[in-house]
N, C-alpha and C positions, 0 to 999 in steps of 0.2 A: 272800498268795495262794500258794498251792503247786501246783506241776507237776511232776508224778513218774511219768516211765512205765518199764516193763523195760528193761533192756539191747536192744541187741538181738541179735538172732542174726547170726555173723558170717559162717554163708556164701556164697558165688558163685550167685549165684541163673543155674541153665545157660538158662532160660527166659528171659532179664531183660525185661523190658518197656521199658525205657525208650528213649525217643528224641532228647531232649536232656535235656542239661547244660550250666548253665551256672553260671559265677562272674565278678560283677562287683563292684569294688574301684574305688567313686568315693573321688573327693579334690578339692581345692580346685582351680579354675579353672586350667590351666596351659594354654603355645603350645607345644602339637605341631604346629606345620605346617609347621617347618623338614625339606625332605626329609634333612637332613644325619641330624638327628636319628632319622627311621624308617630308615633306611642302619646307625646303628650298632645300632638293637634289631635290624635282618633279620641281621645279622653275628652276634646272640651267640644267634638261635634258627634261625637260616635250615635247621639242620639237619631240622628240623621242620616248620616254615612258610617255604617258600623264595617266596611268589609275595606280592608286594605287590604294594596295589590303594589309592590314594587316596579319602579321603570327605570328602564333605562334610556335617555336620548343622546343623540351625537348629536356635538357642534363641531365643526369644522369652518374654517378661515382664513385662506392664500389669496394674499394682495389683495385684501377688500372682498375677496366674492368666495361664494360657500364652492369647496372643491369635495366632492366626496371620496377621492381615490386619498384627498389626503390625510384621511380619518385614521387615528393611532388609540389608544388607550386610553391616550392624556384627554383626549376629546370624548371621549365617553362618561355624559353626569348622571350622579345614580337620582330618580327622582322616588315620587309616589300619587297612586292614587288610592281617593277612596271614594267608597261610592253608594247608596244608599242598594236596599235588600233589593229590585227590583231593576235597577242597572239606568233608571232614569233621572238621577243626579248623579254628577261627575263632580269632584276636588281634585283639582291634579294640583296638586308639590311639585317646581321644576327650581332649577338653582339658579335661572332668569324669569321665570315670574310663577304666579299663583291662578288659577282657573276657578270658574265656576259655569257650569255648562246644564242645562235640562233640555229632553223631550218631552218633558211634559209642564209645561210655562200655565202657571195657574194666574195671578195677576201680579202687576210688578210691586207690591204691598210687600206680599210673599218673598220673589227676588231678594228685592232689597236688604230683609232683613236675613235673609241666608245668607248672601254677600258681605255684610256687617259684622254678621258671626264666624264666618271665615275669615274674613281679614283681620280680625282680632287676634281668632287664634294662630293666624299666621304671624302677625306680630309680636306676640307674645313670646312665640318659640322662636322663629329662623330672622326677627329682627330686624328686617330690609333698613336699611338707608336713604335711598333714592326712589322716586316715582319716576321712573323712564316711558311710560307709554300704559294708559288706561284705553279698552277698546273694550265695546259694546257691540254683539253680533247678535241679528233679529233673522232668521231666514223661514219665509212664506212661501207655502205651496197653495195658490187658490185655484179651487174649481167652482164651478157653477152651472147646475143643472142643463139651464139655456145652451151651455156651449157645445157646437156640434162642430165646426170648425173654426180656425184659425180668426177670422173676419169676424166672427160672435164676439169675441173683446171689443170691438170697439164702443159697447153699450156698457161697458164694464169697466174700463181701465182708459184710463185720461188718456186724450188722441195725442198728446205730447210724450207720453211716454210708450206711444205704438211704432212710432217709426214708420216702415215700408206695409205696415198690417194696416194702417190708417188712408194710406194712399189709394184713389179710388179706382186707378187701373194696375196697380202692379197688387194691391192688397190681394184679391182671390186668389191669388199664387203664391205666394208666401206658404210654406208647410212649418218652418219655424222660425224663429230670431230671438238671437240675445245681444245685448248690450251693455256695453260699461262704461258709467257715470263717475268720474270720481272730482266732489268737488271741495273744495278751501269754504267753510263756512264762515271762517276767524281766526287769528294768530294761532297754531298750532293745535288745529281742529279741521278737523276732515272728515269726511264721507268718501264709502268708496261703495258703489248701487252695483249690480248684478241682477239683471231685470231679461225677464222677455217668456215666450211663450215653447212650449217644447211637452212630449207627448211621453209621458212616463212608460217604459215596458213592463213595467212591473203591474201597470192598471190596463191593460191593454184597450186602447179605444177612446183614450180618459186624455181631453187636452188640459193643459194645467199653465197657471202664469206662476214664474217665479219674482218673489221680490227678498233679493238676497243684501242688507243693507250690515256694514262695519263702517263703523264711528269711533272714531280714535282721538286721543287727545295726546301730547306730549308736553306732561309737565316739566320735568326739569326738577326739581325741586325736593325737600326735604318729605320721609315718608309722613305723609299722615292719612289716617283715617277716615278722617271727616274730607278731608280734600277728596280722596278716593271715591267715598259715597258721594258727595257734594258733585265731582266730574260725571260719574256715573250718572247721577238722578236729571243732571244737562243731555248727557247722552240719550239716555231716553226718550227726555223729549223730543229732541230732535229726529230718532227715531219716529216717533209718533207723527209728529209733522208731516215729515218725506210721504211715511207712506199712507197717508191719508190724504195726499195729492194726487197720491197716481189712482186712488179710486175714483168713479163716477159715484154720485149718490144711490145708483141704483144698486150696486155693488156692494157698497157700505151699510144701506139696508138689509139686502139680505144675510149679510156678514152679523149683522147688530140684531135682527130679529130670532134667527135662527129656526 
């Protein structure tokens, strides 16, 4: 099987649509709920995230599939977050993986080395073992002046990724659609796309295209760091690829000019 798309373009898109970001980096079972322990990751990032917040999550697990009724004690892990003065970076400490999450994504330079500084300090202290699953989550809310209904995308968002809004007698009818993509890139690398078109109530009157894209990888393999960044800064790109497909040029200009 082969998957082969363009580079992409590298620049600062001034328009960016996007609203989160996130990157999570599971690993095998560990006990973060020692406060000693979230004390020394607040110390080697507090510059950043100075406000810790304890959590707690259930996991539950009968016969393979998540049961909730049958959640006890034993399934309750204490975790932690922390989070910067402004509530727009997220650390979350869980005792199956580590987060790093923004609404406000400046360029992936930035990212990256916040990522790099957290997974140190996460190593440092709680130690992980195992890379079970790096996932890189990118989700786009794009509007555009021009759009007044539903059928205005199709000067804007590639006719492969319209579906029934492209089609030239069922499209004027269309009030919304979404769809879900999930594809096998290469051995233990996936995408899974969350795409389509739908009318915020929060903006009343305001059409918006979503492009909601997770990129996962499943190592396997001993923890390391550079692996983690190394999968990650793949993620990305692929990220970048995807959804520089599903724009038209016209799109990506006014995305790029601002």
């Amino acid at each position: 099987m082969s998957f082969k798309l363009p580079d992409p373009k590298p620049e600062k898109l001034v328009r960016s649509p996007l609203t989160l970001v996130v990157c999570q980096v599971s690993h095998e079972q560990i006990d973060v709920g020692d406060p000693n322990l979230a004390a020394t990751i607040r110390d080697e990032v507090k510059e950043r995230y100075p406000i810790l917040e304890q959590q707690v999550t259930q996991f539950a697990v009968t016969g393979g599939q998540a049961d909730p009724a049958s959640l006890s004690p034993a399934t309750l892990y204490q975790g932690w977050k922390l989070r910067s003065s402004d509530s727009s970076w997220n650390l979350v400490i869980n005792p199956r993986f580590y987060s790093l999450e923004t609404t406000r994504y400046q360029d992936w330079p930035d990212f990256r080395q916040r990522l790099e500084k957290v997974s140190q300090a996460v190593v440092d202290t709680a130690h992980p073992a195992l890379e079970q699953r790096i996932g890189l989550r990118f989700i786009n809310r794009i509007t555009h002046p021009e759009v007044k209904n539903v059928v205005d995308w199709r000067q804007l968002i590639d006719s492969s990724f319209l579906g029934p809004i492209a089609h030239d007698k069922l499209g004027d009818s269309v009030t919304s659609s979404q769809q879900v993509l999930q594809l096998s890139v290469e051995d233990e690398l996936f995408v899974t796309i969350r795409h389509g078109v739908f009318r915020d109530p929060g903006v009343p009157g305001e059409e918006a295209y979503l492009v909601d894209q997770d990129c996962y990888v499943h190592p396997s393999e001993n923890f390391s760091i550079k692996h983690v960044m190394d999968s990650a800064e793949k993620l990305h790109m692929l990220v970048l690829q995807i959804f520089q497909q599903a724009m038209t040029p016209k799109l990506y200009e006014y995305l790029l000019e601002g």
